[in-house]
DSSP file (Angstrom, degrees, kcal/mol; ACC not computed):
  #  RESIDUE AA STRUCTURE BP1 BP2  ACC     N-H-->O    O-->H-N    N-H-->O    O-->H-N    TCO  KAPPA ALPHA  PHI   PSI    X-CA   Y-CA   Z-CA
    1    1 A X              0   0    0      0, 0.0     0, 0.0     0, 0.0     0, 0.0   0.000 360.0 360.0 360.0 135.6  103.5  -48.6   15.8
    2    2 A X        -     0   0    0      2,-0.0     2,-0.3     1,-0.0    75,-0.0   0.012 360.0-153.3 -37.4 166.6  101.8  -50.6   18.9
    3    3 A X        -     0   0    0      2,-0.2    -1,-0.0     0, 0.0     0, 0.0  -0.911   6.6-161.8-126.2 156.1   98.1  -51.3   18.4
    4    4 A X        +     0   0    0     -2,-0.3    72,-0.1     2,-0.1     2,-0.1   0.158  45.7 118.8-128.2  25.6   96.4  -51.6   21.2
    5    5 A X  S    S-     0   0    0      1,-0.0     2,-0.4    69,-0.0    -2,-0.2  -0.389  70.0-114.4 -75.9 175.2   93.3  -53.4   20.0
    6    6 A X        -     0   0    0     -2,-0.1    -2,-0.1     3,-0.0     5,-0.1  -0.958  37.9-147.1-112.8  85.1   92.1  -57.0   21.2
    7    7 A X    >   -     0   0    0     -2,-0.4     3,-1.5     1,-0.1     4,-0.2  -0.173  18.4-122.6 -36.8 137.9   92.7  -58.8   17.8
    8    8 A X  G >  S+     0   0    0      1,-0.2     3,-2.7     2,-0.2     2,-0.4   0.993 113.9  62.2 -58.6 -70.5   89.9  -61.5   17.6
    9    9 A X  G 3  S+     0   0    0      1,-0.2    -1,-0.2    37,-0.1    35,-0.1   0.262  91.4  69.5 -25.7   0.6   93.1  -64.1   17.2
   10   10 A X  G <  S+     0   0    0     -3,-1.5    37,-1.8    -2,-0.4    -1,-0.2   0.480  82.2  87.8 -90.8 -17.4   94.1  -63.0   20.6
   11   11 A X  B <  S-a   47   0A   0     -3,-2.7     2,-0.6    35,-0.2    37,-0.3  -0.531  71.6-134.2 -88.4 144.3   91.1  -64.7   22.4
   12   12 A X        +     0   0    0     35,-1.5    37,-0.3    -2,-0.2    -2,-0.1  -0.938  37.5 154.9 -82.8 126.6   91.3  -68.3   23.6
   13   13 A X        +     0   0    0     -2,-0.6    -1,-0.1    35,-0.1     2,-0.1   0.807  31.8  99.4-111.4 -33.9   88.2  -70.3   22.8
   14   14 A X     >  -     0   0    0      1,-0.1     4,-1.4     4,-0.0     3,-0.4  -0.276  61.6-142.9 -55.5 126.4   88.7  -73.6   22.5
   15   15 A X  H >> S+     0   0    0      1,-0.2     4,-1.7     2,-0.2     3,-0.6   0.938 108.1  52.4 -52.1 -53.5   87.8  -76.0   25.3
   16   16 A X  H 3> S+     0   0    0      1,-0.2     4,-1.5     2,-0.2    -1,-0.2   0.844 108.5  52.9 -51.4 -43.4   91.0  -78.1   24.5
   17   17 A X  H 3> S+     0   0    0     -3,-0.4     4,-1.2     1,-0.2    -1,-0.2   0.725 104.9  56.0 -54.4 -49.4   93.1  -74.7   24.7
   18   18 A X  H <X S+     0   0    0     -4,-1.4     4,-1.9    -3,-0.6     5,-0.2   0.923 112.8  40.8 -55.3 -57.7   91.5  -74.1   28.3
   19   19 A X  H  X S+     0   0    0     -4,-1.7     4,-1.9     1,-0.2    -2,-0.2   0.785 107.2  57.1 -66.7 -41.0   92.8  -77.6   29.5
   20   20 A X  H  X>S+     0   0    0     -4,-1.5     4,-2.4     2,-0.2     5,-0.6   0.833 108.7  49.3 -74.2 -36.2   95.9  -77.6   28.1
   21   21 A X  H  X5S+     0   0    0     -4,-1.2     4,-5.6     3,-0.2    -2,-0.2   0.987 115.6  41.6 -35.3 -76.3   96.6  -74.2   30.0
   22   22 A X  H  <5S+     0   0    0     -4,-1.9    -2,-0.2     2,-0.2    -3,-0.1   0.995 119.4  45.8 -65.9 -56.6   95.5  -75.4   33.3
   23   23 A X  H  <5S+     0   0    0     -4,-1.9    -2,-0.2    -5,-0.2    -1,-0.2   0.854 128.6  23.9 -34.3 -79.2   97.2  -78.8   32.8
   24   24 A X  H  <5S+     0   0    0     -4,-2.4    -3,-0.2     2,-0.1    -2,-0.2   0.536 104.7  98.4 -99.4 -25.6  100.5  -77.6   31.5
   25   25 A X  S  <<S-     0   0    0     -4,-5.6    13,-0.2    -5,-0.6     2,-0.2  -0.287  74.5-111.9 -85.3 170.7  100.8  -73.5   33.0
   26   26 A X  E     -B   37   0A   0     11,-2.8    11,-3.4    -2,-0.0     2,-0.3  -0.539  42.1-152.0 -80.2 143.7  102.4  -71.9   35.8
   27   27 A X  E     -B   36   0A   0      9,-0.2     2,-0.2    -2,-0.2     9,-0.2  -0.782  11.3-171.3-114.3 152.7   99.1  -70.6   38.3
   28   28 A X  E     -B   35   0A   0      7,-1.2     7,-2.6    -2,-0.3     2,-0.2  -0.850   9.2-136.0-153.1 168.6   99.4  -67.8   40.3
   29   29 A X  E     +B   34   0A   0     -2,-0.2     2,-0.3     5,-0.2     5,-0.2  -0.564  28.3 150.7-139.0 142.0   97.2  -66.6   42.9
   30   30 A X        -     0   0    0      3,-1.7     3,-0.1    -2,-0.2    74,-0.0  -0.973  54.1 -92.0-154.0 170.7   95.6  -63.3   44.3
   31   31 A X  S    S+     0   0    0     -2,-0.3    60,-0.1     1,-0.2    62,-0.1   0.839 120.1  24.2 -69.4 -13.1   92.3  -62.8   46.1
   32   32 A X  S    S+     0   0    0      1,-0.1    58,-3.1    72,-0.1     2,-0.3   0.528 122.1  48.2-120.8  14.7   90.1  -62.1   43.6
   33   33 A X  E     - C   0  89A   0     56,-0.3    -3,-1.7    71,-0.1     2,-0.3  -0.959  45.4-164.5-139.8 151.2   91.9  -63.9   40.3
   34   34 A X  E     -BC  29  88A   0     54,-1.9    54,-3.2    -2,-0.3     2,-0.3  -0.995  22.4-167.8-118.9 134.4   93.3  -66.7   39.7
   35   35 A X  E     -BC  28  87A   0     -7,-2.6    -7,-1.2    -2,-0.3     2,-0.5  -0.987  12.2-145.9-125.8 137.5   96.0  -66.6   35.8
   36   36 A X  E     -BC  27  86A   0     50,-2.2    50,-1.1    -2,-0.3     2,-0.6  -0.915  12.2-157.0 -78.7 123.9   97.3  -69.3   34.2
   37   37 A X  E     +BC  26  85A   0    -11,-3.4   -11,-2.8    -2,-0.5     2,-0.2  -0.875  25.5 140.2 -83.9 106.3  100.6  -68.9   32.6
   38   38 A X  E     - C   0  84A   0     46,-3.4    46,-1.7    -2,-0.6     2,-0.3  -0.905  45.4-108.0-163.6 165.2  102.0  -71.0   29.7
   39   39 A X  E     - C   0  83A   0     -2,-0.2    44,-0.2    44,-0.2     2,-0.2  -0.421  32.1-168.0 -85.0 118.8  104.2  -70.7   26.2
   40   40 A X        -     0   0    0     42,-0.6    44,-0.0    -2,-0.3     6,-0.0  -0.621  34.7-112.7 -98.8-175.6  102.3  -71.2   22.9
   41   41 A X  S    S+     0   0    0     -2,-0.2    -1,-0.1     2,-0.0    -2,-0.0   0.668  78.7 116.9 -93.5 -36.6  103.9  -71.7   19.6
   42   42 A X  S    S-     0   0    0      1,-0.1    -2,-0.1     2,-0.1     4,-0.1   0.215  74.5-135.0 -41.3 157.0  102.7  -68.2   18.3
   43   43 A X  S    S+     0   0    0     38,-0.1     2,-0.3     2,-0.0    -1,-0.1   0.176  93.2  45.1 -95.2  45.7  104.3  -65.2   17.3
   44   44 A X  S    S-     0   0    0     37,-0.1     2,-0.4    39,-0.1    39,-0.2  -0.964  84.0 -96.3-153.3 164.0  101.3  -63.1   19.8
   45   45 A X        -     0   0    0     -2,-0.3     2,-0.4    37,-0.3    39,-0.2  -0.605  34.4-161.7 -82.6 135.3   99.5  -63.3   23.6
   46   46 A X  E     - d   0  84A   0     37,-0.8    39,-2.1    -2,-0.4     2,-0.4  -0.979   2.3-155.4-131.2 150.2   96.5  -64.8   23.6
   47   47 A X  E     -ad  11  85A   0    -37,-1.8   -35,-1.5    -2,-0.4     2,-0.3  -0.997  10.8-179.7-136.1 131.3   93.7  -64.4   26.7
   48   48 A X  E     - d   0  86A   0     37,-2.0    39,-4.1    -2,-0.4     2,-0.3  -0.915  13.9-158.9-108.4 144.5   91.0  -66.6   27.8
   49   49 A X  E     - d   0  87A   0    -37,-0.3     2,-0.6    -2,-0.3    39,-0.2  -0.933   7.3-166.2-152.6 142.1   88.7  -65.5   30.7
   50   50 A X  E     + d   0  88A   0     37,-1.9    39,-1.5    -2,-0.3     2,-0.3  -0.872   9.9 174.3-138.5 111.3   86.7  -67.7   32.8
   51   51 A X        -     0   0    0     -2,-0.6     2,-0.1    37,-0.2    39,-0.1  -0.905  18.6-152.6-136.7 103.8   83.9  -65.9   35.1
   52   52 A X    >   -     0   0    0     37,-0.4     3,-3.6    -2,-0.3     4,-0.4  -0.260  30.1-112.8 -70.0 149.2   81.5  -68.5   37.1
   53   53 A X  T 3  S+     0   0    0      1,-0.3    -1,-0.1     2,-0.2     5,-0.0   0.101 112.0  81.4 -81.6  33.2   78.2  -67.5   38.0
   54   54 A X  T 3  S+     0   0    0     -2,-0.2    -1,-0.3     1,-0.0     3,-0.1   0.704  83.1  69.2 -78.3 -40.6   79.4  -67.7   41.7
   55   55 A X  S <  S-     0   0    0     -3,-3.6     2,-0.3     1,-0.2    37,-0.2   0.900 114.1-124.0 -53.6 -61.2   80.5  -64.3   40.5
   56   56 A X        +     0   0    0      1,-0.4    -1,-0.2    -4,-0.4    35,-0.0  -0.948  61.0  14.3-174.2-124.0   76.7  -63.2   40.4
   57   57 A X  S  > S-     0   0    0     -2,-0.3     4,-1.2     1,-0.1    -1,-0.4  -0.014  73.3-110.5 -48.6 168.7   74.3  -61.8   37.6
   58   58 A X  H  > S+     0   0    0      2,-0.2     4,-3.2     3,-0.2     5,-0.3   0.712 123.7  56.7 -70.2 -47.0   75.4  -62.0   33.8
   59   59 A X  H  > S+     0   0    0      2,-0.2     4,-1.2     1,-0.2    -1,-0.1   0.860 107.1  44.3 -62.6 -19.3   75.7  -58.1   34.2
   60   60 A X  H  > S+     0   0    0      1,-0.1     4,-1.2     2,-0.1     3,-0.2   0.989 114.7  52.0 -78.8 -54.2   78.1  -58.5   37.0
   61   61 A X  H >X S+     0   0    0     -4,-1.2     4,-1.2     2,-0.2     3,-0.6   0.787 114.3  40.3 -32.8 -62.1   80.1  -61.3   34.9
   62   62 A X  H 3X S+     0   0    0     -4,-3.2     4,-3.2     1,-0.3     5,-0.3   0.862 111.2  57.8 -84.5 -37.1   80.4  -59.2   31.7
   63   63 A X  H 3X S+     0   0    0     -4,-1.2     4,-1.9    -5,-0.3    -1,-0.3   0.868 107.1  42.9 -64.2 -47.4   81.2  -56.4   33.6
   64   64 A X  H <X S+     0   0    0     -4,-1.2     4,-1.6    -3,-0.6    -1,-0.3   0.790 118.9  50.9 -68.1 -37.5   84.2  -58.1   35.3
   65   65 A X  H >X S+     0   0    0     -4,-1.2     4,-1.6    -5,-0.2     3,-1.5   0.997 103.8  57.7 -58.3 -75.5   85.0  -59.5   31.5
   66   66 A X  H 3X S+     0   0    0     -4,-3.2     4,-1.9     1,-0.3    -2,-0.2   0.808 110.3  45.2  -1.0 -77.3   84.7  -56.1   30.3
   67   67 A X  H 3X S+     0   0    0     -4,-1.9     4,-3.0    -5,-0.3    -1,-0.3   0.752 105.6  51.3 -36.7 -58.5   87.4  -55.2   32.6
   68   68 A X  H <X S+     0   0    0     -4,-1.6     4,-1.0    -3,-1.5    -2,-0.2   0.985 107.6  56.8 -82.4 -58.0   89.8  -57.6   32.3
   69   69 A X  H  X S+     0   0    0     -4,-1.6     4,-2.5     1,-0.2    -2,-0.2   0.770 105.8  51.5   9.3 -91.8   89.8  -57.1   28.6
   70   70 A X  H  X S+     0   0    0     -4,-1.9     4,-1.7     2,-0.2     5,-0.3   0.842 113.4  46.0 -26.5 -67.7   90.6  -53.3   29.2
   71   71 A X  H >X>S+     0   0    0     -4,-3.0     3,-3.2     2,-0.2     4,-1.4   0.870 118.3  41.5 -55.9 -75.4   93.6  -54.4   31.5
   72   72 A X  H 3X5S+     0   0    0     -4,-1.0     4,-2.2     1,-0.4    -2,-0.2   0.771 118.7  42.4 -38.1 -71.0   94.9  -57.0   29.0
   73   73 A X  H 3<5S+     0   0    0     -4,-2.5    -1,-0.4    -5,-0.2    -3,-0.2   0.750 115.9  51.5 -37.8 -37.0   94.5  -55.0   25.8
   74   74 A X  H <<5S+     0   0    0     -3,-3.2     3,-0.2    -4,-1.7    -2,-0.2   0.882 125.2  26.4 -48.4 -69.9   96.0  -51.6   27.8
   75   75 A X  H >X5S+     0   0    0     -4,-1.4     3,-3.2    -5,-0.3     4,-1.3   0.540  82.2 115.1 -89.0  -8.8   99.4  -53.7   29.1
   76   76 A X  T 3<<S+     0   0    0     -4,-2.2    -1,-0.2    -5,-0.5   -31,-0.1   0.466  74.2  59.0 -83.3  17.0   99.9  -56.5   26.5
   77   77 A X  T 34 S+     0   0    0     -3,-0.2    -1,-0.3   -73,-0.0    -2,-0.1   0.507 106.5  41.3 -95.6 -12.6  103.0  -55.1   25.5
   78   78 A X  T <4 S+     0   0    0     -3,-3.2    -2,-0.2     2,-0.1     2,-0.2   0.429 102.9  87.6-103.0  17.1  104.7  -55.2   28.7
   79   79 A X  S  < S-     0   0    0     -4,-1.3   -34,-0.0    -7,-0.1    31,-0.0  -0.752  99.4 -75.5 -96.4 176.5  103.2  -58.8   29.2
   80   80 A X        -     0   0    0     -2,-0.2     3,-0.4     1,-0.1     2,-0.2  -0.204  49.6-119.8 -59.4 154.3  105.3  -61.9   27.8
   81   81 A X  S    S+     0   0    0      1,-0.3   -36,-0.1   -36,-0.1     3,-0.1  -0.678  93.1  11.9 -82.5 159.7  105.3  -62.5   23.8
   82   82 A X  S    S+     0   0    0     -2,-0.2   -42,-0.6     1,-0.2    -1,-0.3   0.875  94.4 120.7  64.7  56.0  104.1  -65.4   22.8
   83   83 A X  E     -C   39   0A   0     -3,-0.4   -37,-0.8   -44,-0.2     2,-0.3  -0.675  55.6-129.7-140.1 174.5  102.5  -66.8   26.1
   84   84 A X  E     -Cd  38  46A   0    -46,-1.7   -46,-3.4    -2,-0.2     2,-0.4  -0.976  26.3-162.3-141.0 143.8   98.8  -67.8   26.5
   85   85 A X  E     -Cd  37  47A   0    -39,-2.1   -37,-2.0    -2,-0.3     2,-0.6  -0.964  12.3-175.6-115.6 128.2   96.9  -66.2   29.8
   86   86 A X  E     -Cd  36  48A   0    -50,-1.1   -50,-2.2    -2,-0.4     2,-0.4  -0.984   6.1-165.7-140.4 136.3   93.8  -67.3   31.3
   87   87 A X  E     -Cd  35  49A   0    -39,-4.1   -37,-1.9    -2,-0.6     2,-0.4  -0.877   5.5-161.2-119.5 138.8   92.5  -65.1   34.3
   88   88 A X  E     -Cd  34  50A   0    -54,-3.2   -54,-1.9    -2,-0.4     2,-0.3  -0.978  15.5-143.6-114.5 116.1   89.6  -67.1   36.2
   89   89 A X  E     -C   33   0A   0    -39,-1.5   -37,-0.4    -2,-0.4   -56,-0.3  -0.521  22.0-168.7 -49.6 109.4   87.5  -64.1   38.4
   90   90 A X    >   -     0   0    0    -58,-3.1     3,-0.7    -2,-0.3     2,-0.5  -0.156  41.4 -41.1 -90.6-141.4   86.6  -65.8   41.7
   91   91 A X  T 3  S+     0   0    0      1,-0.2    -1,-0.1   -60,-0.1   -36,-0.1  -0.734 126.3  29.2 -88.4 120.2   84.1  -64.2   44.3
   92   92 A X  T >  S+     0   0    0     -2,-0.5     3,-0.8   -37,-0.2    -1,-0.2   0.159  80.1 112.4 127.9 -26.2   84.4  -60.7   44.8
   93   93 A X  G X   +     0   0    0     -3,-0.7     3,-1.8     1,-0.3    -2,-0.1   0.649  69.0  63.2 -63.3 -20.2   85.7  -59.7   41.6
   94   94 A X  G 3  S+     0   0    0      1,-0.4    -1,-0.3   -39,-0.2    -3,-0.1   0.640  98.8  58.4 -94.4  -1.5   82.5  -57.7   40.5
   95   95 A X  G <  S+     0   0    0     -3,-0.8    -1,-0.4   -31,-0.0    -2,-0.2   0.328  86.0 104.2 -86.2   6.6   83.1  -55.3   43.5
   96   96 A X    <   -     0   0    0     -3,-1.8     2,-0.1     1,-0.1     3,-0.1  -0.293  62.1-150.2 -97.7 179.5   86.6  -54.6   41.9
   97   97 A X        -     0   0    0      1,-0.1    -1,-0.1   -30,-0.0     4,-0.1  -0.196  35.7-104.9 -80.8-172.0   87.1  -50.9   39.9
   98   98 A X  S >> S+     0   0    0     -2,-0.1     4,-3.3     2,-0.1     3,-1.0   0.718 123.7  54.4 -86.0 -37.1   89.5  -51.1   37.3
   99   99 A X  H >> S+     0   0    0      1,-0.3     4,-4.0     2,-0.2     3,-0.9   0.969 110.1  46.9 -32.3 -48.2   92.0  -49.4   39.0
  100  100 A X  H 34 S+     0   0    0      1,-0.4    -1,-0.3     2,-0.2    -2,-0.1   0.613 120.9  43.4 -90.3  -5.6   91.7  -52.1   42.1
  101  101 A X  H <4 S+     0   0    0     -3,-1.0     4,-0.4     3,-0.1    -1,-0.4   0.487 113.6  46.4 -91.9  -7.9   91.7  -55.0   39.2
  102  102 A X  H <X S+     0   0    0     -4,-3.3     4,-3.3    -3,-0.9     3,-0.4   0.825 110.0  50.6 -88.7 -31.3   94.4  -53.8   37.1
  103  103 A X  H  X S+     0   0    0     -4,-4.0     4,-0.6    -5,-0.5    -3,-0.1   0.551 117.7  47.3 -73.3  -4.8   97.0  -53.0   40.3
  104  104 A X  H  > S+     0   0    0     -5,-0.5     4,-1.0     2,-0.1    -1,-0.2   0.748 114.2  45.5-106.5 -18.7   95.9  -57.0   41.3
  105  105 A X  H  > S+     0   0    0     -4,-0.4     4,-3.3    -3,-0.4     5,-0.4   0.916 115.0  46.4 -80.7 -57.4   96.5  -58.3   37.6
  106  106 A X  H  X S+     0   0    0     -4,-3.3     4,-1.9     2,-0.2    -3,-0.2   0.731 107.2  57.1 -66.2 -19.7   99.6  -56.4   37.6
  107  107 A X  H  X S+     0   0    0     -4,-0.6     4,-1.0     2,-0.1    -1,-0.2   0.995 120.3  37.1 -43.9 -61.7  101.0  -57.8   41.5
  108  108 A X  H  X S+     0   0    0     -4,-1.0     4,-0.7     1,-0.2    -2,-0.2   0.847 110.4  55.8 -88.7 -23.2  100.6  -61.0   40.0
  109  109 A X  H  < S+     0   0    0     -4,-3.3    -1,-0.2     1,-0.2    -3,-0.2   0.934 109.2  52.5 -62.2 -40.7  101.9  -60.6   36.2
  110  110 A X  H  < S+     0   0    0     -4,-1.9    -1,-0.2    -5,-0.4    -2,-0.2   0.974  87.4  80.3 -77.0 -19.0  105.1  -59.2   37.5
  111  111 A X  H  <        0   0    0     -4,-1.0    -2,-0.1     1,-0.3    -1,-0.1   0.885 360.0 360.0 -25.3 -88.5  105.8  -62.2   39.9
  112  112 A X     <        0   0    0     -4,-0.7    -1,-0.3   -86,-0.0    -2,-0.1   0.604 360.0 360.0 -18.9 360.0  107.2  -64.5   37.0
């Protein structure tokens, strides 16, 4: 049976983890996200998510966190196994729903 929790082992934390993403993954682009794409050595998805205080307040930032969570945890069986994701939120993002951020994660997740 699925689970559809966000396993702690699921998160990226690591600074080095962050870099190597952005170094080595595939980007793609929408207006209010930017995701890195690339293949880890695990047998799972992993998400890091990267929200600058351009976004605004801390409450607007979690909120947007909050969010992208929800998508990622929701769909991360029909995303790739074994990949690592990192969604950067630009400006604008804390105005999204979920609806209007999960139909903009999912434009760009199916591209690949």
């Amino acid at each position: 049976m699925l689970s559809f929790t966000l396993r702690k082992e699921e998160r990226i934390r690591r600074r080095s983890d962050f870099i190597r993403i952005f170094k080595e993954g595939k980007k793609y682009y929408s207006p209010h996200f930017r995701v890195c794409l690339s293949p880890n050595q695990l047998p799972y998805r992993r998400l890091g998510i990267i929200v600058s205080k351009k976004v605004g307040s801390a409450v607007k930032r979690n909120r947007i966190k909050r969010l992208i969570r929800e998508f990622f945890r929701l769909h991360k069986a029909e995303l790739f196994q074994s990949t690592d994701f990192v969604i950067q939120a630009k400006e604008g993002a804390d105005k999204l729903t979920f609806g209007e951020v999960a139909a903009e994660l999912q434009e760009i997740l199916k591209e690949p």
